[in-house]
N, C-alpha and C positions, 0 to 999 in steps of 0.2 A: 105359400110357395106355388109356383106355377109347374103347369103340369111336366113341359117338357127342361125345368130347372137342372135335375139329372145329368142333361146331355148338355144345355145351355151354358150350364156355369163353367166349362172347360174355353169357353172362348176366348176369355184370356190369357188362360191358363197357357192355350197351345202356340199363343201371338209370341211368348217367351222360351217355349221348349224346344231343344235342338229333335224329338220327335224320335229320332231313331237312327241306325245307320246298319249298311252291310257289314257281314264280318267275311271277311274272306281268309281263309287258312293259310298262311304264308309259310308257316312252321312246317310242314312236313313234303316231305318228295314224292308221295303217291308209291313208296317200297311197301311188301305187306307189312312191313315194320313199324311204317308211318305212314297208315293212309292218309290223304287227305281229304278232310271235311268237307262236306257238303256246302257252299256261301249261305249265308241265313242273315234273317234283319233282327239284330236285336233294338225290342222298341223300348221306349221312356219309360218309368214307372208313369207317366202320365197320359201316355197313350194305352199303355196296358189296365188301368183303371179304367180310361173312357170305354175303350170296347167293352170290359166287364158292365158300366153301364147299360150300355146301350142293349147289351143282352138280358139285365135286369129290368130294362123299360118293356123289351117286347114281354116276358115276363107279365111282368104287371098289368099290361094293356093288350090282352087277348084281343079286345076287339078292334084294334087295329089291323091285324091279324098279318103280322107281322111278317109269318113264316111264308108267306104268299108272297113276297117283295118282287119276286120276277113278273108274276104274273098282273100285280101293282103299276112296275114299270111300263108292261108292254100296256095296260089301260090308259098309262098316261103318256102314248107315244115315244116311250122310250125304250128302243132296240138295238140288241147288236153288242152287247157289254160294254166292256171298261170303256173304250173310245166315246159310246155315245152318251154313257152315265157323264165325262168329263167333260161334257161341251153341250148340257142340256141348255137351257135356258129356264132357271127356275121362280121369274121373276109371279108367275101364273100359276105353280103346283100349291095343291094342301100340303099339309103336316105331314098324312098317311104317306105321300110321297117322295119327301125329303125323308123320311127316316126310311122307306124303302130302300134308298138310293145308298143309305148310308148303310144297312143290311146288307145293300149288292157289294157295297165293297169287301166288307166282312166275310163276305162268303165268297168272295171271288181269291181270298189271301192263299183259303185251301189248295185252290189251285195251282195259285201263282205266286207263291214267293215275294215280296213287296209290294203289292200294289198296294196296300194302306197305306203304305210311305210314300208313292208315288202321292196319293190322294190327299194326302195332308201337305207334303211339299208345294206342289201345285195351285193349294189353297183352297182346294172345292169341298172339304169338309167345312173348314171353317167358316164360307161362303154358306154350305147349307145349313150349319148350325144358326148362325145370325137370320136366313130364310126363318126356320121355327122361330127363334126368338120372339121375330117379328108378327109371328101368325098370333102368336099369343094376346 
């Protein structure tokens, strides 16, 4: 098994999965009776695996050193977040810095409500998952 197989084997997996989608509250009027919920993305059982991965790789591979992903990106010229993570050009990065990239987005979700979905929609995970693939 190859090391980064974990994260790898979802590539086709994600080429068939509808990924995710917003939920937006229709059902209530904002009364304190019926407040209305907050819009949220609920994702795939197969996106919710993959991130559970991907958190099991860094995990395993301290010495990647995972938890440093921003400071990763800005080594390998990439600044400024989501914008500049979607529009790298990763035909030149290592390993360490495709699975940063795929960290940044993970950690950018905290803040911001969809951007995984954004990332997966888009195609730029599955672009950087085939990137590793290929480093292997």
């Amino acid at each position: 098994m190859s090391q980064f197989e974990i994260l790898t084997k979802y590539i086709p997996m994600l080429h068939e999965d509808h990924i995710g989608e917003w939920v937006i509250d229709q059902e209530n009027d904002g009364t304190a009776e019926h407040p209305i919920q907050m819009p949220y993305v609920n994702y795939s059982e197969t996106v919710r695996r993959f991130i559970e991965d991907v958190y099991t790789f860094a995990e395993h591979h301290q010495e990647m050193e995972l938890t440093r992903y921003s400071e990763i990106l800005k080594e390998n010229g990439i600044e400024g977040g989501t914008n500049a993570m979607e529009n790298v050009d990763i035909s030149n990065v290592n390993a360490e810095c495709v699975l940063a990239l795929i960290m940044g987005v993970l950690r950018a979700e905290r803040f911001c409500e969809g951007v995984i979905l954004d990332f997966f929609k888009n195609g730029a995970i599955v672009k950087w998952l085939e990137r590793l693939e290929r480093l292997e």
